[in-house]
C-alpha positions in Angstrom: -2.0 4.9 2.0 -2.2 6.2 5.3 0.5 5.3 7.7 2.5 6.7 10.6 5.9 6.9 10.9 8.3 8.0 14.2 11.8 8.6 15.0 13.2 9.5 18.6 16.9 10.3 19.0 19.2 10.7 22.0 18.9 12.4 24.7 15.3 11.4 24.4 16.1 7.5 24.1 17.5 5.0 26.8 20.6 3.9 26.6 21.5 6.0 23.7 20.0 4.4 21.2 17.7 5.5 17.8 14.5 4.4 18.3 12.4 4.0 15.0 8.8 2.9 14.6 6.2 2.2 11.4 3.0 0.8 10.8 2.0 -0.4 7.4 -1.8 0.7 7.1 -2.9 -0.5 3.8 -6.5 -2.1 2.2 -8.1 -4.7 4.6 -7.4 -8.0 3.1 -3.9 -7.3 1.8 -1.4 -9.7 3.5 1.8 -8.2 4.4 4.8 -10.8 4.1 7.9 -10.5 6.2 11.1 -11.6 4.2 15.0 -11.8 4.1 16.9 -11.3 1.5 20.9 -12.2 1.2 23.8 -10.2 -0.2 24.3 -10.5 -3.5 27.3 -9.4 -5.7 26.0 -9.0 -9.4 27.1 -9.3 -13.0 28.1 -5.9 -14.1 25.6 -4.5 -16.7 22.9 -6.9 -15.5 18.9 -5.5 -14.7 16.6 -5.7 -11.4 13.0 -6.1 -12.3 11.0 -4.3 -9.7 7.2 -3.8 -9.4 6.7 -2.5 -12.8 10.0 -1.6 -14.4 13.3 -3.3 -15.1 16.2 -1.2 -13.8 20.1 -1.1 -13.9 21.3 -3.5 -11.1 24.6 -2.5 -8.9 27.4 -4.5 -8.5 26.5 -5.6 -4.5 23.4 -5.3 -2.6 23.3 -5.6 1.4 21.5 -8.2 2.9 17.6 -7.2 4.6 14.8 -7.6 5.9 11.1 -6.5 4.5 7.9 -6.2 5.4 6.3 -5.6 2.0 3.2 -5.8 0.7 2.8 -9.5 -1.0 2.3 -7.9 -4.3 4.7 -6.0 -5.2 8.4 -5.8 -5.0 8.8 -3.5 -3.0 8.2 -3.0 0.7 6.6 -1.0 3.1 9.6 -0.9 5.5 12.7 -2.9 6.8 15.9 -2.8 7.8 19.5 -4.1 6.5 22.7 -5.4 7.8 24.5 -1.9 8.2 21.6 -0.7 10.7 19.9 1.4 8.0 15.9 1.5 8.3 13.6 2.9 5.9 10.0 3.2 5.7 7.8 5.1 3.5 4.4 6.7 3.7 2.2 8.5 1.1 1.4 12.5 0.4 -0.8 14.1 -1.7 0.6 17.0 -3.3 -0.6 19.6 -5.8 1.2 17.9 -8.4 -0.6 14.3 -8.0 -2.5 13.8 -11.0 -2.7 11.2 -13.9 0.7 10.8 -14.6 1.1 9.4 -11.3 -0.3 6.0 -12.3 2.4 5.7 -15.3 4.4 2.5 -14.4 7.6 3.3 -12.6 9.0 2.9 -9.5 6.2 3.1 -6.6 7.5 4.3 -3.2 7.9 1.0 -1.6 10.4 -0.2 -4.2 12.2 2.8 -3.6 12.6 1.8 0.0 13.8 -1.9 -0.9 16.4 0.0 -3.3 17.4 2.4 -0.7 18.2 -0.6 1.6 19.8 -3.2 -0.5 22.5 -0.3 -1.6 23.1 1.4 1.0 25.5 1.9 4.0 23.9 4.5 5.9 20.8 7.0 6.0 23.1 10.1 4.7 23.9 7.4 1.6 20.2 6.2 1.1 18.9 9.7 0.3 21.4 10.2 -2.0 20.4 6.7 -3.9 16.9 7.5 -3.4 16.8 10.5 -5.0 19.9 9.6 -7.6 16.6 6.9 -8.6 13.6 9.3 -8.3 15.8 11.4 -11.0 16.6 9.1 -13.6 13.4 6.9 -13.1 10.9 8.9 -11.5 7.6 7.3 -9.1 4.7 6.1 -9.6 2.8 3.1 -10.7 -0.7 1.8 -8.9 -0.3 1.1 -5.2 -2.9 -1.0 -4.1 -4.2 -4.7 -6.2 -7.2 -4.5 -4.8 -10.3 -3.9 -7.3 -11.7 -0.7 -6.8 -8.2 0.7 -5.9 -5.3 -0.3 -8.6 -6.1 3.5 -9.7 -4.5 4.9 -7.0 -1.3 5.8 -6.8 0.7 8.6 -4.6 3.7 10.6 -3.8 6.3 9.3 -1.0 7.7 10.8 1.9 10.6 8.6 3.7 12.2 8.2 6.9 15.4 7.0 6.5 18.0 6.2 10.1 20.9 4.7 11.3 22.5 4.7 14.4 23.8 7.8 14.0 21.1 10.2 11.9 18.1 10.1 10.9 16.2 11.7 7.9 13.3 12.5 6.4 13.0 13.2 2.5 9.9 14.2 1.6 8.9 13.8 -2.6 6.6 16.0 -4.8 6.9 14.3 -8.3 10.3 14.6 -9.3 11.4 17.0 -6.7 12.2 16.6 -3.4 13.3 18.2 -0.2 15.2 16.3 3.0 15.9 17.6 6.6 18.1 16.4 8.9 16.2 15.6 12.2 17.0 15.9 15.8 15.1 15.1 18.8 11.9 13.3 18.2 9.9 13.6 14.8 6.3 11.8 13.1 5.2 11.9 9.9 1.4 11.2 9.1 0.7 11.4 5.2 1.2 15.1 5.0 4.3 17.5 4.2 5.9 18.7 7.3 9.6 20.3 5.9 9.0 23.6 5.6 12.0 26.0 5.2 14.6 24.7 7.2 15.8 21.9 4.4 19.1 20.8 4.3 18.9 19.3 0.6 17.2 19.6 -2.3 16.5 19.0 -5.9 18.4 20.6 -8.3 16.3 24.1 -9.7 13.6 23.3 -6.5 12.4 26.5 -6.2 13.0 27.9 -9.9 10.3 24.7 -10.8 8.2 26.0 -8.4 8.3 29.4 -10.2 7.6 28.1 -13.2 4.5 26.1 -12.2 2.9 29.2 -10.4 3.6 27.7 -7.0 5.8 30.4 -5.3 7.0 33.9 -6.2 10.2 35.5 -4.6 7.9 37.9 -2.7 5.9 35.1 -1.0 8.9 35.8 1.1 10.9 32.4 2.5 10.5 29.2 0.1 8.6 26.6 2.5 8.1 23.2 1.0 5.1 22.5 2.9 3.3 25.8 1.9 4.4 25.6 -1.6 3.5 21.8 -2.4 1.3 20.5 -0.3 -2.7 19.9 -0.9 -3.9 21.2 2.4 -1.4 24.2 2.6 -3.9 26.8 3.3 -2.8 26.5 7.3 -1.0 25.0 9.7 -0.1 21.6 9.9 -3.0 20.3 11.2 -6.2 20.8 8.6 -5.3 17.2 6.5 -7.0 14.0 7.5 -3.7 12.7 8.4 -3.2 15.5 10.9 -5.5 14.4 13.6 -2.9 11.0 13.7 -0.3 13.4 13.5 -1.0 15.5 16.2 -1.9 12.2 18.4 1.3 11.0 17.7 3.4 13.9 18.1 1.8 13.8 21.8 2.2 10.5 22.4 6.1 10.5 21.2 6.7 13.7 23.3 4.9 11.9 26.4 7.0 8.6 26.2 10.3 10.8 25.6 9.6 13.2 28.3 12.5 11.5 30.4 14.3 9.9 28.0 13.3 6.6 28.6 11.9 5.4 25.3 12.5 2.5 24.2 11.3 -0.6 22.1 7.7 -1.2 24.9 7.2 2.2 24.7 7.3 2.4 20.7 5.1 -0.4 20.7 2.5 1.2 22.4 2.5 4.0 20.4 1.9 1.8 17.3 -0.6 0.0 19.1 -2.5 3.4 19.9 -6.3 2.7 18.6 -8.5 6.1 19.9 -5.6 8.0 17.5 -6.5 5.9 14.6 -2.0 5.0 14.5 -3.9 1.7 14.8 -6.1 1.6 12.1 -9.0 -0.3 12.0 -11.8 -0.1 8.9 -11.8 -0.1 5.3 -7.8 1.0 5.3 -6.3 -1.6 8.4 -3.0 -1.1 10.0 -1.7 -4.3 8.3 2.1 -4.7 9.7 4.8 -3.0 12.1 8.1 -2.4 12.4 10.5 -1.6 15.7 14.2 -1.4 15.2 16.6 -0.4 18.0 19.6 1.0 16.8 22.6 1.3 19.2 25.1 4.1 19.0 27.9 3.7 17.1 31.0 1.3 18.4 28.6 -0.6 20.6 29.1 -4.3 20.8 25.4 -4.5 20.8 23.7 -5.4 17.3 20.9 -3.3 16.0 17.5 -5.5 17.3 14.4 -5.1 14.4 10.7 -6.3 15.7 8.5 -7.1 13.6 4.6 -8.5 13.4 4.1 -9.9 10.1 0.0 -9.6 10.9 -2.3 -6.8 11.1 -3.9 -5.2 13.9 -0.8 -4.8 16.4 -3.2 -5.3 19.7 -3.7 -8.7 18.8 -0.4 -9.4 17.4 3.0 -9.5 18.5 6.1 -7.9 17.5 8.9 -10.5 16.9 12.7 -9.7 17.2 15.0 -10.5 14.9 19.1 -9.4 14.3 21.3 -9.9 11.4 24.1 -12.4 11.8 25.8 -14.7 9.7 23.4 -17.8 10.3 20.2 -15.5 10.6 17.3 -17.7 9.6 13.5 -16.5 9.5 12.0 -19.5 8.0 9.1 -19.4 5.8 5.9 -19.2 8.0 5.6 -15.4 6.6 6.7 -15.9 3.3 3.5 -15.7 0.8 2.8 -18.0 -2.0 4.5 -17.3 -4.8 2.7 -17.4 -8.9 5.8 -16.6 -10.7 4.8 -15.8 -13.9 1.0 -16.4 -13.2 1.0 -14.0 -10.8 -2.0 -11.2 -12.2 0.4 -8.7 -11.4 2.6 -9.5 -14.0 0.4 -10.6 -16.6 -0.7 -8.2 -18.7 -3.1 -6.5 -18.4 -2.7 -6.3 -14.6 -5.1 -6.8 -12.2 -7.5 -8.8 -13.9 -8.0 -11.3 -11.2 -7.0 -11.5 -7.6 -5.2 -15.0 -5.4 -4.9 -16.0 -2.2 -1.6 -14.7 -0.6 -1.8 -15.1 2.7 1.0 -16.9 5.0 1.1 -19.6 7.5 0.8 -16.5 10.7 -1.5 -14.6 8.8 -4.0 -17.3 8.8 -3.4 -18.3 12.0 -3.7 -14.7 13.5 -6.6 -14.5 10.7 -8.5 -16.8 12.6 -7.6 -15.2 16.1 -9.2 -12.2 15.3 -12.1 -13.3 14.3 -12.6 -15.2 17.7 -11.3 -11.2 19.4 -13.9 -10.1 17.4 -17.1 -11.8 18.1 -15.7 -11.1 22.3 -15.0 -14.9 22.1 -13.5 -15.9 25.5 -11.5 -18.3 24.0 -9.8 -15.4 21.8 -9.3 -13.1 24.4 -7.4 -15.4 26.5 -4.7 -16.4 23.4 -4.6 -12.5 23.3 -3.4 -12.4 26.9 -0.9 -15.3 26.7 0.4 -14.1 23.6 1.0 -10.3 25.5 2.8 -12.2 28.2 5.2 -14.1 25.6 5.9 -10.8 24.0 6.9 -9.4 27.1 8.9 -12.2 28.4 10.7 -12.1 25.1 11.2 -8.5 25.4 12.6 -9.0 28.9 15.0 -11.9 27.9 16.6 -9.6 24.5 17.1 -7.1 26.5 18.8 -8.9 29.4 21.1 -10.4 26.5 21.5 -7.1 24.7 23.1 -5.5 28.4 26.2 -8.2 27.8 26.4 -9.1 24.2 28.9 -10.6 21.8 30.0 -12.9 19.2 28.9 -16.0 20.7 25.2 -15.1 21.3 24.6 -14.7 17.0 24.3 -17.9 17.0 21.8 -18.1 20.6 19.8 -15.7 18.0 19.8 -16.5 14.6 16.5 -18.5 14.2 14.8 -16.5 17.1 12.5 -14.9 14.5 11.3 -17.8 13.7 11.0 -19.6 16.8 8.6 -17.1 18.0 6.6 -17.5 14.9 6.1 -21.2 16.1 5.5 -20.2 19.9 2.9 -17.6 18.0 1.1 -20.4 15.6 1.1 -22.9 18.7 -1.3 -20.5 20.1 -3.3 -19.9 17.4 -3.6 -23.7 17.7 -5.0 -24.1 21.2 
């Protein structure tokens, strides 16, 4: 599915913090849910059951927070309680095909894995790819009829407050980079041949599948793998979002001063298309400040937990021991009913939308008939956002131990201030 990713690191950053941003463009109509999930320590020798597949479980996974398609398992993006963020977005590469819809593990439950076992970026790719080698990807990434045939390769984003990287998926083969500076990523291939890991026999597989030849001179994983390698990077559909938002994220870091406003701007971009409005809708977003290592400031996540980020709000929320986010985004859940588990899948389709999703559901369909009454809960919900902005940040300046508790439900609270809107 289309979606945009961005990371900026210092010196381009205030404060010298990591600054990481995603929106979740999926089908129109899919709700996106926004959930936590506890630590866990687990029998030894027991199984997860993800989207499709059942899996070997680990003996502890972190605590985190998801914003996942209702659906599946998996999620889109999130965070966990060591500062590690992940997001996902899809590629098409000239090894998607058929076997791509064979039930395994979709991206976005390789991004839930990554999180829930690891400690840092550097130790997510390694239990990323440690799973796309023993149970490969794919599986159909959409529920909606007309799309449960479509299915994708993954490129990832994966940062903490110290690194960031991006590993980038062709099947079972995969390259990642170490970034620096500012980076996007728009549904297209963009490690070329400065790698610093790989899969095991990378290029000799591309040898073998008539990809590359020694005398094609450097290996260059964009140029070898991608579906729109004939140029540079900026012939695939994605590109034009790309390039938008490679601007944007140089214009905002010009002076170093970008922060979690300035991210959310970017993500709120429309004329790009980072916004996505149409028959694919931006659907959820996700802002996490992380803070440099040894700070006595907490790494902040924002989320919306409702499509269309110009008429939504991004919500804060920071992992502590009482941390609380209520239900008002969880969706309803079918348990074994559920049409994605019953086989065959798909067959019929139910209503999973949350308490904010129909409330903001509503909302925009006042913002879109121009209803004056929608515009103007547009405006005070802007105004709470940036009041709430305003107030984390003042706390953030001069934090400790005793504000966890000041904001352990404050998720949730905004969720109420938000629905109280939706009510007027």
């Amino acid at each position: 599915m289309p979606c945009d990713m961005f990371v900026a690191l210092p010196p381009a950053t205030s404060d010298g913090c990591i600054i990481f941003g995603k929106n979740a463009d999926r089908p129109t109509g899919e709700v996106q849910e926004v959930i936590q999930v506890p630590k866990q320590d687990h029998d030894v020798g027991s199984k997860i059951m993800c989207t499709y597949i059942e899996i070997d479980q680990v003996p502890h996974t972190h605590a985190v927070i998801l914003t996942k398609p209702a659906w599946m398992w998996g999620a889109e993006m999130g965070a966990n309680e060591h500062g590690v963020c992940i997001g996902n977005v899809a590629v098409w590469t000239k090894l998607n095909g058929p076997d791509d819809l064979k039930e395994r593990l979709p991206g976005m439950d390789l991004v839930r894995l990554g999180l829930e076992r690891s400690k840092s970026a550097r130790e997510a790719v390694d239990v990323v790819t440690g799973l796309l080698g023993q149970y490969g990807q794919g599986g159909p990434c959409a529920e909606e009829p007309g799309l449960t045939k479509w299915a994708y390769h993954n490129s990832f984003l994966l940062v903490d407050s110290s690194e960031a990287w991006l590993l980038e998926t062709v099947a079972s083969h995969w390259a990642a980079e170490k970034l620096t500076g500012i980076h996007n990523v728009s549904n297209e291939l963009t490690i070329t041949t400065n790698f610093d890991l790989s899969s095991p026999e990378l290029v000799e597989s591309a040898e073998e599948a008539g990809l590359y030849r020694k005398e094609d001179g450097d290996f260059n994983f964009y140029q070898v793998f991608s579906e729109e390698s004939s140029g540079a990077l900026s012939n695939y559909p994605g590109s034009t979002r790309y390039l938008h938002g490679k601007r944007l994220l140089k214009e905002f870091t010009s002076e170093g001063k970008i922060g979690v406003e300035e991210m959310c701007k970017i993500l709120r971009d429309e004329p790009s298309g980072i916004n996505m409005r149409g028959t694919l809708t931006t659907m959820a977003c996700q802002v996490s400040v992380l803070p440099p290592p040894g700070s006595a400031t907490p790494p902040c996540h924002w989320f919306t937990a409702t499509p269309n980020p110009s008429t939504s709000i991004f919500k804060p929320f920071i992992f502590c021991p009482q941390a609380n986010i209520g239900d008002l985004t969880t969706s309803p859940s079918y348990g074994a009913d559920d049409p994605v588990k019953k086989m065959p899948r798909f067959q019929e389709q139910v209503d999973r939308k949350h308490p904010l999703y129909l409330g903001h559901e509503n909302l925009q369909t006042l913002v879109d008939k121009d209803d004056p009454k929608g515009l103007m809960i547009v405006q005070n919900l802007q105004e709470l956002e940036v009041k709430c902005m305003e107030d984390m940040g003042d706390m953030m300046k001069d934090f400790d131990e005793k504000m966890f508790m000041k904001v352990s439900q404050i998720f949730l609270q905004m969720c109420n201030f938000e629905l109280n809107f939706y009510k007027c």
